[in-house]
C-alpha positions, 0 to 999 in steps of 0.5 A: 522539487524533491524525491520521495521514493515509496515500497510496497511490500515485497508478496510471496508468490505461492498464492494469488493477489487479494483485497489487502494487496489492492489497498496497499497499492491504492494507497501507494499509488495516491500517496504518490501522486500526491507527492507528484502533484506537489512537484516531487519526482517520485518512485514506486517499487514492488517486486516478488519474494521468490527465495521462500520454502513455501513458494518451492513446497508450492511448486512441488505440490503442482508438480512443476520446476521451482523457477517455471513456478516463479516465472508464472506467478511473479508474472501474475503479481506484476500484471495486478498493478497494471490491472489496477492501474498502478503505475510501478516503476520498478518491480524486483524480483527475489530470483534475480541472480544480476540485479538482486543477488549481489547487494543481498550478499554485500549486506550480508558482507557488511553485517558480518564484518561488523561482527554481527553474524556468527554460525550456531546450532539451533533448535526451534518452532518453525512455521512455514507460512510466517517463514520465522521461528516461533516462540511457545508464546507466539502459539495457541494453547494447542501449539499452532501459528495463530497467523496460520493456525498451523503447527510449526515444524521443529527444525533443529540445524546449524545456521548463521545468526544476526545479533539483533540483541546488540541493537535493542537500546539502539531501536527504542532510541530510534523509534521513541525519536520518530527518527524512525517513524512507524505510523499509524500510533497504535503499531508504533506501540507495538513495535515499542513493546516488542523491542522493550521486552527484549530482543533475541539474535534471529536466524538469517540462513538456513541448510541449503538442503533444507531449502532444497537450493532455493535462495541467495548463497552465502558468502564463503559457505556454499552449504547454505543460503540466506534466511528468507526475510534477509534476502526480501527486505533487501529488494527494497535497496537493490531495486535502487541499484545497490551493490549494482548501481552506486549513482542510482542507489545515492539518488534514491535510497533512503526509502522515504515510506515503507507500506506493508501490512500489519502482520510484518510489522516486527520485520519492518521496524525491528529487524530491518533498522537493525541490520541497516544500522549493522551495515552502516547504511541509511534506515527509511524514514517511515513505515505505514502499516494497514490493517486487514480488511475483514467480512462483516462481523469482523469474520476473516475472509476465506474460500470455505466461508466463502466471503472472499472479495476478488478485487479484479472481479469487483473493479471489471463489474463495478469499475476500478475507481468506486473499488478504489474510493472504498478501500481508501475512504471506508478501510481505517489505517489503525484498525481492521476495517470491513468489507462486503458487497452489500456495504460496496453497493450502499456506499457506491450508491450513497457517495458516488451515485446519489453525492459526487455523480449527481452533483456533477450531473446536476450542475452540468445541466443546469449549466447546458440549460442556461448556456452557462460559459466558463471562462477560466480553463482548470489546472492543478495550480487552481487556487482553492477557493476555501482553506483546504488545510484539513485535507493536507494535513490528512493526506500528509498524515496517510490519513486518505479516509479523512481525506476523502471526508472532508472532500464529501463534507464539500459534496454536502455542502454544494448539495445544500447550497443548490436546494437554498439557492432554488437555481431551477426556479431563478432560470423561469424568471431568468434572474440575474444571479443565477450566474454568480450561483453558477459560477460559485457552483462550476468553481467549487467542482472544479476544486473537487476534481483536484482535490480529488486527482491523487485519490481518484485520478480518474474521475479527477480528469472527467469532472476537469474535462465538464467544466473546464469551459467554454461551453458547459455540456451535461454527459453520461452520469460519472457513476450511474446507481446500482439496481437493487437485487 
C-alpha cells in the first residue's frame, strides 16, 4: 500500500463556487478513489486564499470587516465540497495565523538565505483580478488583462523579489525530464515555451499599506507582507504539517498530483518548483491542468449573457452524480469543452436514462421474471471478465472522459447482446440457456459497477446492491428520462 496525496487548487474567496470548481473537485475526487481502490491511503486538500487584495477590496465594497468577509465566504467554499459529496481531508486557510503562517515564513527564510530574495524599487502593470504584475505583452491592444479584460493598476513601490531568473535552465530540465510532469501535453508546451523564452525575477511582497494589513508579515520587516501567490501555494505544504508538524508533513509531502486550472498554470509549474528548489525542499510530482468549460459556440459564461450554469442548482434538479458523469465524460483535459442544459438533458437521456439505466432495469426484470439466483456476492476484488486495460490506462492517464468511454462501449455491447440473444422470446419456451445468458448479462453489470465506483460511486453501489444475489429484483429505474420542454 502506498500514499497518494492530491491538491485541489487553493480558490479566492471574493466570489461564489462555480461549474469550473465542480470539475476540479470531481475530478479529484475520482482520481482519488481510484487510488482508494487500488489500496493506497490517500488525502485531499483545498483550502482558501484568503491573504489577496481583491478579497479585501470585496469587503470593502460590502461594507464589512475584512476577517468577518473571510469567515463567511471561506465557510461557503468548504460547504461546496460536502454539497458535491466531496470527501476533503483537509481544508486550509490563507488567514490561519497557528497552522498557516509560520511554514509560509519559514519558505520565506529558507529562499532568503540561499540568496534569492532580495528588496528593489519596482514599477509595473498590476491587475487585481490575476494578483501578478503584467507585462505590455500580456495586455490588449487597448491596455487591459485580457483574463479580466481590465486595466492594470500602475504600482510603483519598493518590494522583495524572488530571482526565478536563476532557475531557468534548472525548470527546462525538470519539465523536459518529466521529473516534474505537467499533464495534459499541449500545457506542458506551454510552460516549456514560457520558461525558454526567458524568466524575469518576480515580486513576492507587497507594502503592507498598499495591502491594507492583510497577509502574512515578513520575516524582519514589518512594513511589508508577502506576495499573494508565495503565501497560497504554500498551503499546499502547511496543510501537511510544514513548519508546524514535521512527522505528518515527511509522511505526505511531496504532493503526488497537483489539480488547477489552466489559467494558473505558469504558477503552478514555473514559480512554485522554483521556490521549492530555492529552499531546498522536494517539487510535486505532477500538475494536471482542465480547461474552462464554456457555453455553446465556445462563448464565456457570464451573468449578463446570462448562460451561467450553477452546478448546486444542476445536482439538486437533475442529481449529483448525472452532474458529475458530464463533467467527467463530456469536458476533455486538453481543450476547453462546452456546456448547456439542452446538451445535459441529451446526454442524460441518451447514456444514463435510455444506456446504463435501462440496461440495469431491463436485466433486473428479466432476472425478477425467470426467478434468476445469483450465487456469487459482488466486491471490489471481482475478477474482470475481459481485459479491462483500456480503462487503467485511461484512469492512470487522468484521462476520466476516456474512461467513461470504454465503460459505455461495454453498455453498447450488452445492449446489442440482449436484441441477439432474444431473452424475452427464450422465457415463453423456458429454454435451458437462458441461464447461461443471464448469468453472462448480471456478470457483466456487475463488473460495470466497479468500473463504475471511482467515477460514479453512487450508481456503483446501487447497481452492486441489484445484483449481488440471491434473489434478483427489478427497482425504481437509476436514472429516470427527462420529459422534453
Amino acid at each position: 500500500m502506498g500514499k497518494f496525496y492530491i491538491t485541489i487548487a487553493i480558490p479566492y474567496v471574493n466570489g461564489k463556487p462555480h461549474l469550473g470548481h465542480a470539475l476540479e473537485y470531481f475530478q479529484a475526487d475520482t482520481i482519488r478513489r481510484f487510488h482508494q481502490i487500488n489500496g493506497d491511503e490517500t488525502l485531499l486538500l483545498s483550502g482558501a486564499d484568503e491573504n489577496a487584495l481583491k478579497n479585501v477590496q470585496a469587503a470593502e465594497k460590502e461594507g464589512i470587516p475584512t476577517q468577518e468577509f473571510l469567515d463567511r465566504n471561506s465557510n461557503v467554499f468548504r460547504e461546496a465540497f460536502v454539497k458535491l459529496g466531496v470527501n476533503l481531508d483537509v481544508f486550509q486557510r490563507g488567514s490561519d495565523q497557528q497552522k498557516h503562517w509560520p511554514g509560509v515564513q519559514k519558505l520565506w527564510q529558507l529562499c532568503f538565505e540561499n540568496g534569492d530574495i532580495y528588496k528593489k524599487s519596482y514599477e509595473g502593470l498590476y491587475c487585481v483580478g490575476c494578483e501578478s504584475f503584467k507585462t505590455p505583452e500580456e495586455l490588449t491592444e487597448d491596455g487591459l488583462c485580457k483574463e479580466h479584460l481590465k486595466k492594470p493598476e500602475l504600482v510603483k513601490e519598493e518590494n522583495y523579489f524572488f530571482r526565478l531568473s536563476k532557475y531557468q535552465q534548472q525548470l527546462i530540465d525538470l519539465i523536459e525530464s518529466n521529473t516534474l510532469k505537467i499533464i495534459p501535453d499541449n500545457k506542458r508546451q506551454e510552460t516549456l515555451s514560457f520558461v525558454k523564452s526567458g524568466l524575469e525575477d518576480f515580486s513576492v511582497s507587497r507594502s503592507k499599506t498598499r495591502a491594507k494589513g492583510v497577509g502574512v508579515p515578513v520575516p524582519n520587516d514589518p512594513e511589508q507582507v508577502m506576495y499573494v501567490w508565495f503565501d497560497a501555494l504554500t498551503i499546499y505544504m502547511t496543510g501537511v504539517g510544514f513548519g508546524t508538524d514535521e512527522e505528518k508533513y515527511q509522511t505526505w509531502w511531496p504532493a503526488d498530483l497537483h489539480i488547477i486550472g489552466k489559467d494558473i498554470n505558469r504558477f503552478h509549474t514555473v514559480y512554485w518548483p522554483a521556490m521549492l528548489m530555492s529552499a531546498k525542499l522536494a517539487l510535486p510530482k505532477q500538475v494536471l491542468i482542465h480547461s474552462f468549460i464554456n457555453a455553446p459556440g465556445g462563448v464565456k459564461m457570464s451573468k449578463s449573457l446570462g448562460n451561467v450554469i450553477d452546478p448546486f442548482a444542476m445536482s439538486q434538479e437533475y442529481g449529483l452524480e448525472a452532474l458529475r458523469y458530464y463533467l467527467l465524460s463530456q469536458i476533455p483535459l486538453s481543450e476547453d469543452g462546452e456546456m448547456s442544459l439542452d446538451r445535459f438533458k441529451e446526454v442524460y437521456n441518451a447514456d444514463l436514462a435510455n444506456g446504463l439505466g435501462n440496461l440495469v432495469s431491463r436485466v433486473a426484470k428479466l432476472c425478477e421474471m425467470t426467478k434468476y439466483e445469483q450465487m456469487a456476492t459482488t466486491d471490489r476484488s471481482t475478477k474482470h471478465l475481459m481485459s479491462i486495460d483500456p480503462y487503467l490506462q485511461a484512469m492512470k492517464s487522468y484521462k476520466l472522459n476516456e474512461a467513461c468511454t470504454f465503460i459505455w462501449q461495454k453498455i453498447a455491447v450488452l445492449d446489442k447482446y440482449i436484441v441477439e440473444a432474444k431473452p424475452w422470446d427464450l422465457i415463453k419456451t423456458e429454454d435451458p440457456r437462458l441461464r447461461s445468458i443471464l448469468s453472462h448479462l448480471v456478470n457483466e453489470l456487475q463488473e460495470i459497477g466497479i468500473l463504475l465506483a471511482p467515477i460514479l460511486p453512487e450508481t456503483s453501489s446501487k447497481i452492486e446492491q441489484v445484483f449481488k444475489g440471491p434473489g434478483i429484483k427489478s427497482g425504481v429505474s437509476l436514472f429516470p428520462r427527462l420529459k422534453k420542454d
